[in-house]
C-alpha positions as semicolon CSV with decimal commas, in nm:
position;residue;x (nm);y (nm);z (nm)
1;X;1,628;0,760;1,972
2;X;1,527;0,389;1,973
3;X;1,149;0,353;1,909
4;X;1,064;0,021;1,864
5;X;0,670;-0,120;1,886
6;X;0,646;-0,428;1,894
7;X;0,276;-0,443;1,871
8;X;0,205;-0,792;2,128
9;X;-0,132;-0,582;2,285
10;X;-0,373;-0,827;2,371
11;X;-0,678;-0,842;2,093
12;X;-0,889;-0,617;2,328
13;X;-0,756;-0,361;2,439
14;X;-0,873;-0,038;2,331
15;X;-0,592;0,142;2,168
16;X;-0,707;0,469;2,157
17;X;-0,848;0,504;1,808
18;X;-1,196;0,620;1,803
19;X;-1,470;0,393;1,720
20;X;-1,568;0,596;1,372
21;X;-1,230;0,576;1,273
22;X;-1,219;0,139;1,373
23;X;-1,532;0,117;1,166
24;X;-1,355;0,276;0,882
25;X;-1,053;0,084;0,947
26;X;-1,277;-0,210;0,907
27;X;-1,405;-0,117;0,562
28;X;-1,112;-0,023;0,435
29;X;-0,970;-0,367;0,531
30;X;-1,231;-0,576;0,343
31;X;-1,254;-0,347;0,041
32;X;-0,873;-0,420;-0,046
33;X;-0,892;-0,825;0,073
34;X;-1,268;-0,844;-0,097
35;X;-1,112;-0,641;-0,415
36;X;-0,803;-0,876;-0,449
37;X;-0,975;-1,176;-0,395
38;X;-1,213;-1,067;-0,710
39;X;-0,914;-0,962;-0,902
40;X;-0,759;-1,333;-0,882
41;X;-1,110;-1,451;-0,959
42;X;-1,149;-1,262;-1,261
43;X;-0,794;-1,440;-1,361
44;X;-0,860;-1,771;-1,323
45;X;-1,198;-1,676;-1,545
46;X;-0,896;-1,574;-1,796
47;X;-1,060;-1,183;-1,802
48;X;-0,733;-1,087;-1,640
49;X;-0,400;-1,091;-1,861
50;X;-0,064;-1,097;-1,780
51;X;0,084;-1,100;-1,370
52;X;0,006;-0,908;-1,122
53;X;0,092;-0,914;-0,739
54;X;-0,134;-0,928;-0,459
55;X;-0,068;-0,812;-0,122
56;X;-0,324;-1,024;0,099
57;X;-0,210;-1,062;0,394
58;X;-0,062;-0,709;0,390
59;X;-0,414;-0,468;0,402
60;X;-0,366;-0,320;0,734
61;X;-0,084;-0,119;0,612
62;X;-0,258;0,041;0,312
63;X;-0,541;0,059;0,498
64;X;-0,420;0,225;0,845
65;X;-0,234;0,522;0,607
66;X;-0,521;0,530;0,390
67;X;-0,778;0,638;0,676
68;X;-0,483;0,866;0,819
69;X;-0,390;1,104;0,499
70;X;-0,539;1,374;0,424
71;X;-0,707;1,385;0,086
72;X;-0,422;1,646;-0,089
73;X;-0,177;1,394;0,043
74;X;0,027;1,150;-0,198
75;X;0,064;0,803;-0,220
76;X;0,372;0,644;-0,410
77;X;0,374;0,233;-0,444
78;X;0,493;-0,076;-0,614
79;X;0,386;-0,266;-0,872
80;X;0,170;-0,484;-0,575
81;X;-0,015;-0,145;-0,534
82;X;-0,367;-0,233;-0,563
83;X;-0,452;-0,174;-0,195
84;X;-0,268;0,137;-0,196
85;X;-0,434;0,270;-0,489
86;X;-0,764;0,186;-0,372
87;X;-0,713;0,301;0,003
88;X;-0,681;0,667;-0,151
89;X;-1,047;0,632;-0,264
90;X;-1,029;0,567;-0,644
91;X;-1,276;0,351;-0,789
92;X;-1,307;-0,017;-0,755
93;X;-1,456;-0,003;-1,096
94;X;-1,125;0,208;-1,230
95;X;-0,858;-0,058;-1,069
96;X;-1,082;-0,385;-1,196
97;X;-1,160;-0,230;-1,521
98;X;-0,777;-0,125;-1,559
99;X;-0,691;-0,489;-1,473
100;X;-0,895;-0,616;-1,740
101;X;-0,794;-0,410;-1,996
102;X;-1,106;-0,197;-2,031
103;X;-1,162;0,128;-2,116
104;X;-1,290;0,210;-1,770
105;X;-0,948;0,111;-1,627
106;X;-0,808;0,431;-1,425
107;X;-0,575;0,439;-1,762
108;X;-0,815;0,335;-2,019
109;X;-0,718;-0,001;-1,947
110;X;-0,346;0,046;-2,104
111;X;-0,173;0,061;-1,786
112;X;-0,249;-0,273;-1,614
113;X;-0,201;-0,416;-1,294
114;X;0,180;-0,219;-1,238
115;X;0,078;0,101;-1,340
116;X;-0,213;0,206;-1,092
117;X;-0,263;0,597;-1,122
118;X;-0,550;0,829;-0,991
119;X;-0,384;1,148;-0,916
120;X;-0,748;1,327;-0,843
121;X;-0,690;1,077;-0,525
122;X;-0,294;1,126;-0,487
123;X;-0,255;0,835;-0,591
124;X;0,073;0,924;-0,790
125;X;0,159;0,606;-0,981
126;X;0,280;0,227;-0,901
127;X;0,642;0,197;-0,974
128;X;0,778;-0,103;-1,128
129;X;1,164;-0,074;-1,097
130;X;1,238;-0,118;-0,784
131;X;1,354;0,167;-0,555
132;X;1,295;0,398;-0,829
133;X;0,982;0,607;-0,701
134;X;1,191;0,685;-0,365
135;X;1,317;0,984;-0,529
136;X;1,049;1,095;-0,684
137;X;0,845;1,027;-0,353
138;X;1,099;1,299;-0,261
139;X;1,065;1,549;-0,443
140;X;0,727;1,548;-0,441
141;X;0,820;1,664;-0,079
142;X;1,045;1,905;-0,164
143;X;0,725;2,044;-0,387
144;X;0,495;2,078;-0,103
145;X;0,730;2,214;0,140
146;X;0,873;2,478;-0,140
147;X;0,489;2,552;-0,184
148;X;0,427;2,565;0,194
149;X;0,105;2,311;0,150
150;X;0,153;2,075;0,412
151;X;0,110;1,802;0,221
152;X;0,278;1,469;0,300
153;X;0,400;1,248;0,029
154;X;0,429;0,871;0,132
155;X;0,630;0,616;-0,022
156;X;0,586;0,242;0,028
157;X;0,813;-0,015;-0,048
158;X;0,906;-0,390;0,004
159;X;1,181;-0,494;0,189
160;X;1,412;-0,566;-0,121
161;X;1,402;-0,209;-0,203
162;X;1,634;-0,141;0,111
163;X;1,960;-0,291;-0,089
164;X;1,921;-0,030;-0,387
165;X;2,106;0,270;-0,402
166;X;1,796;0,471;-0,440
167;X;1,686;0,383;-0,085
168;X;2,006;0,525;0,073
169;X;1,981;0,838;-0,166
170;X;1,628;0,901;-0,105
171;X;1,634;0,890;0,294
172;X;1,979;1,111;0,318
173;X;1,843;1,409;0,122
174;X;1,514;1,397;0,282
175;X;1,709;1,417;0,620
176;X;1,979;1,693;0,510
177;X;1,659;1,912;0,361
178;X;1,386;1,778;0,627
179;X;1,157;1,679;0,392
180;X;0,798;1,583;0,431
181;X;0,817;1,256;0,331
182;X;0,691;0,906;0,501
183;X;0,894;0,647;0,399
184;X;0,712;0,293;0,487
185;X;0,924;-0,036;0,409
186;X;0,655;-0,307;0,382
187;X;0,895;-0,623;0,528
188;X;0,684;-0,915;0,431
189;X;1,022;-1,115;0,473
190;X;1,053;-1,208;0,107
191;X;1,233;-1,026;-0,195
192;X;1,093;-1,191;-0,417
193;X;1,149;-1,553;-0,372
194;X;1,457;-1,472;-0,137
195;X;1,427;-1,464;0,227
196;X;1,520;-1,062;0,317
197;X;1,728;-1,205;0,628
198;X;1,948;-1,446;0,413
199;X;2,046;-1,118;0,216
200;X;2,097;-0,825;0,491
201;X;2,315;-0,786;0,750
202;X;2,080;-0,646;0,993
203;X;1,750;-0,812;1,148
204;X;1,539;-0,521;0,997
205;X;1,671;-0,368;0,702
206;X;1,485;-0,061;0,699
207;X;1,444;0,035;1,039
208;X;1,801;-0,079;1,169
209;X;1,955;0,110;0,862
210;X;1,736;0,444;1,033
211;X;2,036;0,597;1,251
212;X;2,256;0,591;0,923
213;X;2,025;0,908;0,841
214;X;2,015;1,021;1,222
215;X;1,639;0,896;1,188
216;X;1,431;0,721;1,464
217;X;1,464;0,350;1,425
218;X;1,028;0,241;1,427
219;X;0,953;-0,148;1,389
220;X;0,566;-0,148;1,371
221;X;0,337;-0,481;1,365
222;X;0,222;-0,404;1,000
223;X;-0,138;-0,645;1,067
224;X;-0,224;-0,447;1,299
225;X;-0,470;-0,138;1,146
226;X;-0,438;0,047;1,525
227;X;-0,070;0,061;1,569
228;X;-0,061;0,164;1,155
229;X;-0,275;0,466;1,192
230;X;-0,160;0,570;1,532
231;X;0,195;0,572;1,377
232;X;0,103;0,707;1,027
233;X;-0,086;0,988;1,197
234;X;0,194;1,019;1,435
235;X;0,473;1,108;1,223
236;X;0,215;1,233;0,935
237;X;0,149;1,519;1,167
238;X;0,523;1,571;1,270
239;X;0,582;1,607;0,891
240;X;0,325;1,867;0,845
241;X;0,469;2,095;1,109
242;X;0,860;2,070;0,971
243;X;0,944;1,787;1,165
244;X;1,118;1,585;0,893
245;X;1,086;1,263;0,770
246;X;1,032;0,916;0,915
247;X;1,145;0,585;0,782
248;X;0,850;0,291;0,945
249;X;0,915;-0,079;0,864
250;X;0,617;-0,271;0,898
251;X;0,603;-0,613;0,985
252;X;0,373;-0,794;0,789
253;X;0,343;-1,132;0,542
254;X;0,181;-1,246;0,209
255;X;-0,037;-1,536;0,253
256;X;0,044;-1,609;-0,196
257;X;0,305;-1,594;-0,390
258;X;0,535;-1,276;-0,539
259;X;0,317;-1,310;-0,814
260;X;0,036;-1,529;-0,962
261;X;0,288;-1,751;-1,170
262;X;0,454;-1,815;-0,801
263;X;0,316;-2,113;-0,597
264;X;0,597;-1,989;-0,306
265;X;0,723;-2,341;-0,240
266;X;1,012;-2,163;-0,088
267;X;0,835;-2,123;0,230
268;X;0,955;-2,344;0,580
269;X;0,659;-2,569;0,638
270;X;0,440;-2,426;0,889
271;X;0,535;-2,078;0,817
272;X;0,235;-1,963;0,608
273;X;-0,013;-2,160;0,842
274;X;0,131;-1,942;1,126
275;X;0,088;-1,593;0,999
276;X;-0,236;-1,703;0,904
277;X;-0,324;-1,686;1,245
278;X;-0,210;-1,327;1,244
279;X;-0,417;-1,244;0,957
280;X;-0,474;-0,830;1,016
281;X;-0,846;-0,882;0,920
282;X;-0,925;-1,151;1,133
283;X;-0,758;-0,999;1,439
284;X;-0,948;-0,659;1,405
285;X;-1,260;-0,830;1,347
286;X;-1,234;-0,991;1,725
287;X;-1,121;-0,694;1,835
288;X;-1,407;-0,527;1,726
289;X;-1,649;-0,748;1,881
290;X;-1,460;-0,747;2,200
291;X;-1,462;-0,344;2,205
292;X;-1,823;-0,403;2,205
293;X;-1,911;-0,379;1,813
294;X;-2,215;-0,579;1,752
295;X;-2,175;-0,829;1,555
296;X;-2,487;-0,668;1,302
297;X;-2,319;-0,376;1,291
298;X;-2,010;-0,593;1,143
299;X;-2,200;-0,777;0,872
300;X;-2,380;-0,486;0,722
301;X;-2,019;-0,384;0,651
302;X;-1,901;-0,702;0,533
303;X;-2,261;-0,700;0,289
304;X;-2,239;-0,358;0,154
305;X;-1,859;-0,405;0,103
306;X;-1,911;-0,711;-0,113
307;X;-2,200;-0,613;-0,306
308;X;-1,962;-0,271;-0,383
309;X;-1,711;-0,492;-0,556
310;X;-2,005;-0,683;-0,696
311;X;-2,107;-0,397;-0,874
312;X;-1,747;-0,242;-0,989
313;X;-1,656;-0,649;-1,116
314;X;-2,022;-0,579;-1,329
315;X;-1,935;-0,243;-1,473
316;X;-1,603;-0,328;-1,516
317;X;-1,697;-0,664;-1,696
318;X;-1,955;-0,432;-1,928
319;X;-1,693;-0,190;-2,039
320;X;-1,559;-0,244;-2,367
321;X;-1,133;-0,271;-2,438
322;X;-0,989;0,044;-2,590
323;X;-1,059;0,087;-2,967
324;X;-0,724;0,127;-3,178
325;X;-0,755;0,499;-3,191
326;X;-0,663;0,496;-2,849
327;X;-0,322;0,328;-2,859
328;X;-0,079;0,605;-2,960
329;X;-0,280;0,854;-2,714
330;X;-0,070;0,955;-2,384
331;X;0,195;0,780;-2,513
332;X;0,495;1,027;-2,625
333;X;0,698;0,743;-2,754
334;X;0,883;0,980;-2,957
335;X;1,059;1,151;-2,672
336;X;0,929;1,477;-2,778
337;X;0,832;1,817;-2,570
338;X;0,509;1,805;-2,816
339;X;0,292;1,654;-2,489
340;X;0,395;1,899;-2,240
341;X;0,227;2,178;-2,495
């Protein structure tokens, strides 16, 4: 079965969602956009060491599975998995404070920016060799279907990740045991600094790749937080009830670079300038207000959102960096059982 959205709906139209669940949609969106933004603030203020990778550009996707999983659900991302982390619900103060190295960071502030982790939220880690939290994504879902828990374990991933071995491995034994397991390819047509088409054989490398695995082929406009929850909860749901997997590809786009050292002068001319007319917050936003949102309504969120990330940058800032008697804790660099005791 072909199921391919192509996500062209005109701005208004009402797509179903209810208007609670828009609302949150909304929030979530400027959280993760307000939340990066800060984060390459606090860089250029040089309180921020070492890369990182932003997804601007990308928060509909985080956001539109964050609103749709349940809260025993789990979440496994890349290293540009600050949206994801924070679309589970763990603190803005945790992710800021972990990016500056404090000891508020979700991991005392030893983790950094690649190694986001709350798993009181589910949010099970940010994985930074590529393709290799696709198997562990799946047997996460072999767990909760052993334990008959319902739970849904969701793996995101960038369009790169499709030419690994791991991707291939992943999505055949989640078919053969019918695994509840969401894989979500985030195509933002880049790996890296190389375009994903001049790579891949196929137009979309997930989703074309899908009947391989006798899995639905889905093609979803990934800036558009509707048609991401409507499909997350779609095949969320299916999951749940011993339906199998689903492999999504999301279309979406990074308005910076892989990474902050990465200016992206790769780009065609013109290219950036269009998808920022598609930017996913922009386009709810006037959706919203044609829905009939009032506009007040709108910018008490967008003032309560930034004065949250107001508040986590000051706590975060206040928090102190780990003291040496910290640095050999959680470690186990001597390959030993001793931790597991």
């Amino acid at each position: 079965m072909d199921t391919k959205v192509k996500g062209k709906k005109a701005a208004a139209a009402d797509s179903g969602v209810g208007r609670e669940t828009q609302l949150a949609l909304y929030r979530m969106q400027l959280e993760l956009r307000y939340c990066e933004k800060r984060a390459y603030d606090l860089f250029l203020q040089n309180l921020i060491k070492g890369t990182s990778h932003l997804s601007l550009g990308q928060e509909a996707i985080a956001a539109g599975f964050g609103v749709a999983m349940r809260p025993d659900d789990w979440t496994f991302c890349t290293y540009r998995g600050h949206a994801h982390t924070l679309a589970r619900g763990a603190s803005m103060t945790g992710v800021l404070g972990e990016l500056m190295g404090r000891e508020c960071g979700l991991l005392g502030g030893k983790g950094g920016s690649m190694h986001l982790t709350d798993v009181t939220k589910g949010a099970m880690g940010s994985y930074a060799i590529i393709g290799a939290h696709l198997p562990v994504a799946a047997g996460a879902a072999w767990s909760a279907q052993y334990r008959g828990t319902e739970q849904v374990s969701v793996c995101f991933f960038g369009d790169g990740t499709t030419n690994i071995g791991a991707f291939h491995e992943a999505l055949n034994f989640a078919v053969v045991w019918k695994l509840p397991v969401i894989f979500v390819c985030e195509n933002n047509l880049y790996m890296e600094y190389t375009p994903i088409a001049s790579v891949t054989a196929v137009e979309h490398p997930a989703a074309d790749r899908a009947s391989a695995y006798n899995l639905e082929k889905v093609v979803i406009d990934g800036n558009d937080a509707d048609e991401v929850y409507t499909t997350a909860s779609k095949f969320m749901n299916r999951a749940r009830k011993g339906g199998g997997p689903a492999l999504i590809e999301a279309m979406t786009y990074r308005h910076s670079g892989h990474s902050r050292a990465d200016p992206a002068k790769y780009r065609p001319e013109g290219e950036l300038e269009k998808w920022l007319q598609r930017d996913p917050i922009n386009i709810y936003r006037d959706r919203l207000v044609k829905l009939g949102v009032a506009e007040g309504t709108l910018k008490d969120i967008e003032g309560e959102t930034m004065r949250k990330v107001d508040e986590a940058t000051a706590a975060a800032k206040a928090s102190p960096v780990p003291g040496l008697s910290e640095i050999d804790k959680n470690v186990w660099a001597d390959g030993g059982t001793a931790w597991r005791n």
